[in-house]
C-alpha positions as CSV (number, residue, x, y, z in Angstrom):
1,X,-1.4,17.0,-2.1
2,X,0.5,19.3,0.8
3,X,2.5,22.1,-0.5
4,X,5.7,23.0,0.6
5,X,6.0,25.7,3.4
6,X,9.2,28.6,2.9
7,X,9.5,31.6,5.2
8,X,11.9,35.0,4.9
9,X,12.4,37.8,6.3
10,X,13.4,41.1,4.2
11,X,13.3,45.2,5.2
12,X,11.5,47.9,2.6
13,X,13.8,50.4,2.2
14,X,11.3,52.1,0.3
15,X,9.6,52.8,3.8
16,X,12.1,54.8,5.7
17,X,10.6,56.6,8.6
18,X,11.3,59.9,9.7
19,X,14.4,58.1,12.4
20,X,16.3,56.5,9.3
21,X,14.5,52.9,10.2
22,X,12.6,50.5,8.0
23,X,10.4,48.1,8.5
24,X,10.8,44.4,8.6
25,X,8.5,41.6,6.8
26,X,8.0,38.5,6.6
27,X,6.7,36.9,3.5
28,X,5.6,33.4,3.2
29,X,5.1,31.1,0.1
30,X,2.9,28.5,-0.1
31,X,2.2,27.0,-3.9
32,X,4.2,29.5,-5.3
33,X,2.0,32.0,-3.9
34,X,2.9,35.0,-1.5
35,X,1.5,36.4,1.8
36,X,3.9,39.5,3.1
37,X,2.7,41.1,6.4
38,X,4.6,43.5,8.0
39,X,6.5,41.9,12.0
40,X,6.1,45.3,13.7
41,X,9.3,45.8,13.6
42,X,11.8,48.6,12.6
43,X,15.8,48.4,12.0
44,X,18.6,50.8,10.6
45,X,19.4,49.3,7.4
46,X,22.7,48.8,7.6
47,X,22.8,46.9,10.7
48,X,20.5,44.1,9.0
49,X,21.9,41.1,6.7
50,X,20.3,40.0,3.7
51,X,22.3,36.9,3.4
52,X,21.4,35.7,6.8
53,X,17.4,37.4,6.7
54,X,18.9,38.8,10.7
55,X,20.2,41.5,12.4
56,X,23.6,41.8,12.5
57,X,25.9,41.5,15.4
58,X,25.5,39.8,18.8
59,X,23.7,42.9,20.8
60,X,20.7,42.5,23.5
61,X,18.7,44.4,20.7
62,X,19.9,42.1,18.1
63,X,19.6,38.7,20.2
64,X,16.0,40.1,21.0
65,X,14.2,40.8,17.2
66,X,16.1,37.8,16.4
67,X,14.5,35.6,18.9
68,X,11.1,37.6,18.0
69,X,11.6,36.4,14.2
70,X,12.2,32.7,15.3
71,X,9.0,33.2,17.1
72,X,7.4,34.2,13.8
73,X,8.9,32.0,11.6
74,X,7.6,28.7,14.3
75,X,4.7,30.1,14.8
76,X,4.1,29.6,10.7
77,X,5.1,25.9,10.8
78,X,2.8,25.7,13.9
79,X,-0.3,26.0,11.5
80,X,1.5,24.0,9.4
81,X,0.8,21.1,12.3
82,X,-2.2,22.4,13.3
83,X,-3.3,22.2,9.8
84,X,-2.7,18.5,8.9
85,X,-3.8,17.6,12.5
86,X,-7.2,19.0,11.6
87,X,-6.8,16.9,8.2
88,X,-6.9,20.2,6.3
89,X,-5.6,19.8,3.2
90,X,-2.4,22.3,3.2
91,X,-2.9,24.9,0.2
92,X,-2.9,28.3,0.3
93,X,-6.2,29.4,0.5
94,X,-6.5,27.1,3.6
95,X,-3.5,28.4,4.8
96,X,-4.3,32.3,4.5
97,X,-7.4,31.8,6.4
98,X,-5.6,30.0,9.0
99,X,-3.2,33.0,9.2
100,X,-5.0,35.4,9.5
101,X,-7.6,33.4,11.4
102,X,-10.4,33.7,8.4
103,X,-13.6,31.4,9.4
104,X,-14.0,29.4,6.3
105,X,-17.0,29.2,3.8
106,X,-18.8,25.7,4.8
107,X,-20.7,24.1,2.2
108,X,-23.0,21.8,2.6
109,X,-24.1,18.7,0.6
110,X,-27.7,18.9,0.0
111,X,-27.9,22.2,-1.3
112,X,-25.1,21.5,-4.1
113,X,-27.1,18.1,-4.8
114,X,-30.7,20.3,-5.3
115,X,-28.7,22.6,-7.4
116,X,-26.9,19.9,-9.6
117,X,-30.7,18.2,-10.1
118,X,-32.1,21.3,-11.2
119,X,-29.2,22.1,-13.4
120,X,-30.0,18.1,-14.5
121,X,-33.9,19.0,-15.0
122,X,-33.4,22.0,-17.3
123,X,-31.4,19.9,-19.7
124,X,-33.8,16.9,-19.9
125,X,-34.6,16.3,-23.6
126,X,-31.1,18.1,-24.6
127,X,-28.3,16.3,-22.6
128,X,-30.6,14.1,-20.1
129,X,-33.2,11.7,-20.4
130,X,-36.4,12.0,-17.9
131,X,-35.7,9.1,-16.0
132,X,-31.8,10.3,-15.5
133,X,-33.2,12.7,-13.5
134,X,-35.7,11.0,-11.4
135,X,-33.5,9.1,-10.4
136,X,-30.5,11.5,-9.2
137,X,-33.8,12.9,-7.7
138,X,-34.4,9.1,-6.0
139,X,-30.4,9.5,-5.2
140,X,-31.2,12.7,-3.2
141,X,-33.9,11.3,-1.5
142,X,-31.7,8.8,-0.3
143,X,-29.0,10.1,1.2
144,X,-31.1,12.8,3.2
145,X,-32.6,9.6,4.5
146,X,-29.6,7.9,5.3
147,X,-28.2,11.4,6.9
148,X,-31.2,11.3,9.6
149,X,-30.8,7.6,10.1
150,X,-26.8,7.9,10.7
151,X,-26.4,11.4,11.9
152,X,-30.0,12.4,12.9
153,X,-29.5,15.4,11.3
154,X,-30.7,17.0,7.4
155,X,-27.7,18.1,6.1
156,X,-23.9,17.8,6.2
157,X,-20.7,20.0,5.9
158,X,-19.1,18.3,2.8
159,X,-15.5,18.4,4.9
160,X,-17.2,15.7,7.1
161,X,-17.6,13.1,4.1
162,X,-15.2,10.6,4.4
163,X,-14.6,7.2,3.4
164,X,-16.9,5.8,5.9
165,X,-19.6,8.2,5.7
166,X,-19.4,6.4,2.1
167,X,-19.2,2.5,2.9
168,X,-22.3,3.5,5.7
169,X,-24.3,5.2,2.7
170,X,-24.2,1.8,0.5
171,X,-24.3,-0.2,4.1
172,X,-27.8,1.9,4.3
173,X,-29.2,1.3,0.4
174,X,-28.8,-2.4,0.9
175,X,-30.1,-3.1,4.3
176,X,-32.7,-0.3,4.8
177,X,-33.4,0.6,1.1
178,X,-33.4,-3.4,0.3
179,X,-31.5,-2.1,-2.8
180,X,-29.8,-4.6,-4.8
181,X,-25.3,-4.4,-5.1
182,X,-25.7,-3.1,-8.9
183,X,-28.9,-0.4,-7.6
184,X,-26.6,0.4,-4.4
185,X,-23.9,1.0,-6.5
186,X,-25.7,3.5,-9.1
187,X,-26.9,5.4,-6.4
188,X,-23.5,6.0,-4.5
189,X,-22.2,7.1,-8.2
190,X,-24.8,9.4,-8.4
191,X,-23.9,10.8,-5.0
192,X,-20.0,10.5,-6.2
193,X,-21.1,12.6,-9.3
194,X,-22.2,15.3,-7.1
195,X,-18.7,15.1,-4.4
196,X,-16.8,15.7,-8.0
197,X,-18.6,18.9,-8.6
198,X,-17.3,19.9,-5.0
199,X,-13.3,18.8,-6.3
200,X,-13.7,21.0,-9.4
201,X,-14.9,23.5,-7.6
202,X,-12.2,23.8,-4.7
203,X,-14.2,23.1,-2.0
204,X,-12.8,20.3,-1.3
205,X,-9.4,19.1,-1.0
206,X,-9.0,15.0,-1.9
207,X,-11.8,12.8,-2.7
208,X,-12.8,10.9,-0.3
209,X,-13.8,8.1,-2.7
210,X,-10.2,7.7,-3.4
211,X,-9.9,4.2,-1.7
212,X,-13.9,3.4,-2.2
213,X,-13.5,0.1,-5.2
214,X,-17.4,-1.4,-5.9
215,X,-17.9,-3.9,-7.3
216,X,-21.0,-4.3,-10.5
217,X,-22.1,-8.1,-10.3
218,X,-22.8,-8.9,-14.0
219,X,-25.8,-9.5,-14.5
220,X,-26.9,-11.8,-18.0
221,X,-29.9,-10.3,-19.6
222,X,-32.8,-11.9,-21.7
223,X,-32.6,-11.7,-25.1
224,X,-35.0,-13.5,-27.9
225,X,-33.4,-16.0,-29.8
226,X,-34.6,-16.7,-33.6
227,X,-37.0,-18.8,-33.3
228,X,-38.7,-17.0,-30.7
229,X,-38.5,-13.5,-32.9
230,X,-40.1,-16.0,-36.2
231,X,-42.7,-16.9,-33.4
232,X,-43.6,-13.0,-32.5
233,X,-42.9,-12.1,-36.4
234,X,-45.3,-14.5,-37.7
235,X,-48.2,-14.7,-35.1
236,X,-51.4,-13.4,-36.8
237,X,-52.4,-11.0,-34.3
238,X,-56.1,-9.0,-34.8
239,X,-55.9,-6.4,-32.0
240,X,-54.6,-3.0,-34.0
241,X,-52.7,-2.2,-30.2
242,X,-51.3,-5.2,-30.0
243,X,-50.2,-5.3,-33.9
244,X,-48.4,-2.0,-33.3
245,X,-46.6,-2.8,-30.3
246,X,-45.4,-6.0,-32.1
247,X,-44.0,-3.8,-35.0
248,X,-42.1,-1.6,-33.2
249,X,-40.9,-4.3,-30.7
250,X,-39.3,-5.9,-33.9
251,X,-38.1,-2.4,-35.6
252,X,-36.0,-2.2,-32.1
253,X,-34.6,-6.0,-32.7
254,X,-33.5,-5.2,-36.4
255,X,-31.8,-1.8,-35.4
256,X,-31.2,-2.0,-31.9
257,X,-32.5,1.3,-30.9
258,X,-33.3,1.9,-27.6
259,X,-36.9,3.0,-26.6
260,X,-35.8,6.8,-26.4
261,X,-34.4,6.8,-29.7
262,X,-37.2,5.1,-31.6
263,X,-39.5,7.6,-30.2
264,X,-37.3,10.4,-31.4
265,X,-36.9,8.8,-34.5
266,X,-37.8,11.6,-37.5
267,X,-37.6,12.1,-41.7
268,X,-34.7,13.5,-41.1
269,X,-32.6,10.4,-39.3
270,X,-33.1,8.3,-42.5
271,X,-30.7,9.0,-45.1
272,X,-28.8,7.4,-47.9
273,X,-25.8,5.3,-46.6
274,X,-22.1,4.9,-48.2
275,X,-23.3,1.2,-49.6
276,X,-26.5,3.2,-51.4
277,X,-28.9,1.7,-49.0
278,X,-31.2,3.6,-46.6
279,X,-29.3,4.2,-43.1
280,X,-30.4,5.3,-39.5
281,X,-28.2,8.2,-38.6
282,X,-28.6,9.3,-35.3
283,X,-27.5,10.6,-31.9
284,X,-28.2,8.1,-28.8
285,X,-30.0,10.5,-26.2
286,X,-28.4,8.1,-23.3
287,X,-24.5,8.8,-24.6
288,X,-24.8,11.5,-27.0
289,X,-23.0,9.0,-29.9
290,X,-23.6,8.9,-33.0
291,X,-24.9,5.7,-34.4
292,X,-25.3,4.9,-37.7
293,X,-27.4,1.8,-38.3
294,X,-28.3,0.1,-42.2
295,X,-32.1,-0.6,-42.1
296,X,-32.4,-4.4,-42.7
297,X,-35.6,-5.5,-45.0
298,X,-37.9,-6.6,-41.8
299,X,-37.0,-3.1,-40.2
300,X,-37.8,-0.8,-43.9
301,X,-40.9,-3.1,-44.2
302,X,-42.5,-1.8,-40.4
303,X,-41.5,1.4,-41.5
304,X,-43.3,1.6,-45.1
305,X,-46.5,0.4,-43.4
306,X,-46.4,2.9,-40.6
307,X,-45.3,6.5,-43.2
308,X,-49.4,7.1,-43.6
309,X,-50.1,6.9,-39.9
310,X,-51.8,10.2,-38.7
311,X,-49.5,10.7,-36.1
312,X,-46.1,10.0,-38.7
313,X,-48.0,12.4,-41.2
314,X,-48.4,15.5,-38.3
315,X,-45.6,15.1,-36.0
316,X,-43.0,14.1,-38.2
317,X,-42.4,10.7,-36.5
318,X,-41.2,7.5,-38.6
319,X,-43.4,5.6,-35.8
320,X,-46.6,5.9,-33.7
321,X,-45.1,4.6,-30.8
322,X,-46.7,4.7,-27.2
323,X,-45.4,5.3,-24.0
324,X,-42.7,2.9,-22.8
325,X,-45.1,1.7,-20.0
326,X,-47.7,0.4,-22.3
327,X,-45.2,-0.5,-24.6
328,X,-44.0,-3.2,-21.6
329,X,-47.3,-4.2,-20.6
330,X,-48.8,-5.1,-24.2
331,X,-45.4,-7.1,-24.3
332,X,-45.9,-8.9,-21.9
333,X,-49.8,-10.0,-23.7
334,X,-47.3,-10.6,-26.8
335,X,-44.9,-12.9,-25.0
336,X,-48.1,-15.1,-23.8
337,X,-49.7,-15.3,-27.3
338,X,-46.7,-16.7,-29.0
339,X,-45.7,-18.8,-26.2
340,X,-42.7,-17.3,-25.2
341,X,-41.5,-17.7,-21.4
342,X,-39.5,-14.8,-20.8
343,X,-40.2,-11.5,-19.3
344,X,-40.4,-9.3,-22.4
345,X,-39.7,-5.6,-22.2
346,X,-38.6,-3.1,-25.0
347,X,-35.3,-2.9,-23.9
348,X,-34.7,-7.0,-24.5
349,X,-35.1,-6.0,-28.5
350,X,-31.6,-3.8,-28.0
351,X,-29.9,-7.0,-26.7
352,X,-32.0,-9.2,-29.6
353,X,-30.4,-6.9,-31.9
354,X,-27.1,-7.4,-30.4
355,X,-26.9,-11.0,-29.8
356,X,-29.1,-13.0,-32.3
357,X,-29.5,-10.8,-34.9
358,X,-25.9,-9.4,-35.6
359,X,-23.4,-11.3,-33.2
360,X,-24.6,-14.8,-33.6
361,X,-24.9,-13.7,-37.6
362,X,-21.0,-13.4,-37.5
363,X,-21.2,-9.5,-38.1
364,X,-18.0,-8.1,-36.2
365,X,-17.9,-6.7,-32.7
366,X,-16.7,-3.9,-33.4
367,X,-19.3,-3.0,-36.3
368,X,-22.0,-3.8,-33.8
369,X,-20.3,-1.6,-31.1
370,X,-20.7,1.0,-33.8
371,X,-24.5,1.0,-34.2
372,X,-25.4,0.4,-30.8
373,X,-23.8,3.8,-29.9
374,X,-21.7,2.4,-27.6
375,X,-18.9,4.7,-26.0
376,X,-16.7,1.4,-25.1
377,X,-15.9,-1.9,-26.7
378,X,-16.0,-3.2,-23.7
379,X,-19.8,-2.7,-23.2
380,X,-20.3,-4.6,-26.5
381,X,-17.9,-7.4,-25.1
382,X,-21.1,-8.3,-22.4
383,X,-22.9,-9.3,-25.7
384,X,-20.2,-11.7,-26.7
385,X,-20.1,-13.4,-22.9
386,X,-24.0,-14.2,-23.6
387,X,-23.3,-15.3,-26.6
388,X,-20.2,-17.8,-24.7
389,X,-22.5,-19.2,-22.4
390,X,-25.1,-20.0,-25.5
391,X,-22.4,-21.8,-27.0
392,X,-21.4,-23.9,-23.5
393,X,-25.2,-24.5,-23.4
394,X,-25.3,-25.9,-26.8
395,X,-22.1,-28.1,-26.7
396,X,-23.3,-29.1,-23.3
397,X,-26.3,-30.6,-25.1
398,X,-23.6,-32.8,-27.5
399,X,-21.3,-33.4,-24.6
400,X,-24.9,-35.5,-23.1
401,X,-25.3,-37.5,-26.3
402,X,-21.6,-38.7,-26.3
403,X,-22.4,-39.8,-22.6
404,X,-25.6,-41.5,-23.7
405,X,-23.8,-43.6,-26.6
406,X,-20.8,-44.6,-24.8
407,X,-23.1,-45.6,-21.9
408,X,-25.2,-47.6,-24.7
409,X,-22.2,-49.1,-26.1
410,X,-20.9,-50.3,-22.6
411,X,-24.3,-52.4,-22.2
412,X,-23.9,-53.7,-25.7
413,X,-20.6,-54.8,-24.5
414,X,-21.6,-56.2,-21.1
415,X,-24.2,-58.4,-22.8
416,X,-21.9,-59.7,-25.3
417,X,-19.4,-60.8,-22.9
418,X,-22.3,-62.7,-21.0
């Protein structure tokens, strides 16, 4: 937003000279703040107005340091033109270095982006998850990338992002990155992280994502329904690796923790809830919400049968689980041996939980909004769309049978009438 410009001129009577004269300033305001600078110039004081900020009378001395403060006063609105000509946003620290002709400090992006990752780094485990990180890290990578494919050069002044050097960025992550919309997207929020750090820092003067609106395709993610977790649930399984994977898989459908949080999952997390009942309390480490989640019986059984494992015993853990890599890949063994056709990963047991296990179960949205650890009703509301297009699935299903007998009943008719 451009301030407003105001220019006067006063005399320092304070400052008398040796020949009765004092000196003349101006002062300008811009923002409510000051610059006075002295013209060079010196007047008796009783020949000058203070109503009019002039010398009084209509002599040649008179007509000539007037004339030389109109030069000074449009000289001052000059770099006010000059100024939103150059697109500088008109403040007072941009206008005192135009003044007095003070180079500006440039800044450039990638060194504020190296510094906001390794402030990011440092806090993984306390405010960040790992792969947060790597992938501001994959962000970075990016858009020095993009920067010598556009510009051919390794950096940029972050005055010369603009709202194309945006729409060019995501151009770039979907043609030459082959990223999908959703992946573009995260990755030009990662970069529009960063640009906000420059805002709240002053260096720089609007956004220039201001009139950049992307748009997230929704995308409908797998989930298991119940005959499908029965399947997984009651499959006799002998591999020990593949027993254990299947356990905690399930533990994740009944509470709806995400893989993180299971891991982190300790003593201390279970307590007595307001029903008398055992309860998950717990922090998410993706939002930093609390969630508070009562253990159903299928969730306290996994538990009980895991509280002499080596690992629970010496770390403290309520579950042995292993990384979220293998996790994934024995899943996928899982999904074959119980004849399931879907793509299982860890992270489909959060939606499981979601969907067929408390939505579908009529527990309230909001209630399940609680224990996921969502920060927005509106994330929880994506559950409830699945759960819509179940539902037109099913009644699609009836809607065919209805076709089918009223078909069969026009035949029976036709024949008759022969």
């Amino acid at each position: 937003m451009n301030a407003t410009i105001n220019v006067l001129f006063y005399i320092k009577r304070a400052k008398i000279n040796s020949n009765g004269l004092v000196p003349i300033f101006i002062r300008i305001t811009v923002d409510g703040k000051r610059i006075d600078k002295s013209t060079g110039k010196y007047v008796l004081p009783d020949k000058w107005s203070v109503e009019t900020s002039r010398l009084k009378g209509n002599s040649e001395e008179s007509r000539s340091l007037n004339n030389h403060l109109d030069l000074l006063r449009n000289g001052v609105f000059e770099i006010e033109k000059t100024m939103l000509l150059k697109g500088l946003d008109l403040n007072f620290e941009n206008f005192k270095n135009e003044y007095f002709g003070i180079e500006s400090t440039k800044r450039y992006l990638v060194p504020i982006f190296e510094d906001h990752n390794k402030r990011v780094k440092e806090l993984v485990g306390k405010e960040y998850a790992i792969a947060t990180y790597k992938r501001y890290e994959t962000s970075l990578r990016h858009l020095k990338e993009f920067l010598d494919y556009k510009f051919k050069i390794s950096d940029i002044d972050i005055e010369k992002i603009d709202y194309a050097f945006i729409t060019d960025y995501e151009f770039f992550l979907r043609t030459k990155r082959s990223c999908s919309n959703n992946t573009a997207i995260k990755y030009v929020k990662n970069f529009h992280k960063v640009v906000n750090i420059c805002l709240a820092n002053g260096w720089l003067g609007k956004s220039p994502f201001m009139n950049y609106k992307p748009k997230i395709k929704e995308v409908v993610r797998d989930y298991l329904l119940e005959d499908e977790i029965n399947a997984i649930r009651n499959k006799k399984i002998t591999s020990y690796r593949l027993d254990l994977v299947r356990d905690i898989f399930l533990f994740s459908c009944y509470t709806g923790l995400a893989y993180i949080d299971v891991k982190q999952l300790k003593k201390s997390n279970i307590s007595i809830g307001i029903d008398g009942d055992k309860w998950i309390f717990k922090s998410r480490q993706k939002t930093d919400v609390n969630s508070k989640i009562p253990i159903l019986p299928p969730a306290l059984e996994i538990l009980e049968k895991y509280k002499e494992h080596p690992k629970c015993l010496n770390e403290d853990f309520l579950l042995p689980i292993l990384s979220n890599q293998k996790m994934n890949a024995y899943l996928k063994e899982i999904a074959d041996i119980c004849g399931i056709n879907k793509e299982l990963t860890f992270h489909i047991a959060r939606h499981t939980f979601a969907t067929t296990v408390t939505l579908s179960n009529g527990v309230p949205i909001e209630t399940v909004s609680k224990m996921l650890g969502h920060t927005n009703l509106k994330t929880t509301q994506h559950y409830a769309k699945i759960l819509d297009k179940k539902i037109s699935e099913d009644m699609q299903i009836l809607k065919d049978k209805f076709k089918s007998l009223n078909k069969q009943e026009n035949k029976e008719n036709v024949s008759l009438t022969l």
